[in-house]
N, C-alpha and C positions, 0 to 999 in steps of 0.2 A: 831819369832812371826808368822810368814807366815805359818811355819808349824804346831804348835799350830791352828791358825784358820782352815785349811787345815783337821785337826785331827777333831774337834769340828762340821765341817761340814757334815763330813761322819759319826759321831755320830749321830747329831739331823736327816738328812736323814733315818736313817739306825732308830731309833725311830719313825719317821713318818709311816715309813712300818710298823713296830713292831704292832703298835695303828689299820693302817689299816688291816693288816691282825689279830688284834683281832675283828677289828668290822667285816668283813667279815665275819666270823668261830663263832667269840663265842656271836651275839648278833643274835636275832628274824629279824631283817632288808632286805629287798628287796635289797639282795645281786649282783642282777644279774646286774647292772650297776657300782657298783664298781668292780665286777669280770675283767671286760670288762677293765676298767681305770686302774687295778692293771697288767693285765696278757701284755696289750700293749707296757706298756717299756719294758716289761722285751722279749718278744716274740716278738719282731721285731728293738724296739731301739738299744737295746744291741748289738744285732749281727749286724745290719748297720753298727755302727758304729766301730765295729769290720773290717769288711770287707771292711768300707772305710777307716781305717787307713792301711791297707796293699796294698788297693790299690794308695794310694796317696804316698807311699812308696817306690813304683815299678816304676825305671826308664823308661822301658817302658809306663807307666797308665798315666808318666808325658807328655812320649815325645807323645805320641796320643790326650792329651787333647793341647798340645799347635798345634799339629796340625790341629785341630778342630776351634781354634780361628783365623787362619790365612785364 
C-alpha cells in the first residue's frame, strides 16, 4: 500500500508540472513569474539536495560537522 501511494504521488506531482508547463507554453499569460516558480526547483533544489545527500554520506562531511558542534 505504501508503495502504491508512493507511485500515485509521483503521478499527481509529475501531472501538476504537466498542467504547469502547458499554462506556461501554451496559453496568452504573463509567463514571466511562473517561469521563475517552475525553473527554481528544478535549477537549484534538485541539485542541493543532490549534493547534500553525498555530502551527508561522506564520513569525513560527518566527522567536520560534529566537530563544529563541540
Amino acid at each position: 500500500m505504501k508503495v502504491l501511494a508512493h507511485v500515485i504521488l509521483h503521478q499527481l506531482l509529475f501531472a501538476v508540472w504537466l498542467l504547469a508547463m502547458w499554462v506556461l507554453y501554451c496559453t496568452p499569460a504573463c509567463t514571466h513569474p511562473i517561469e521563475h516558480a517552475l525553473a527554481a526547483p528544478v535549477a537549484v533544489l534538485i541539485p542541493t539536495a543532490v549534493i547534500m545527500r553525498r555530502l551527508c554520506s561522506d564520513p569525513r562531511f560527518v566527522r567536520w560537522l560534529d566537530e563544529l558542534e563541540q
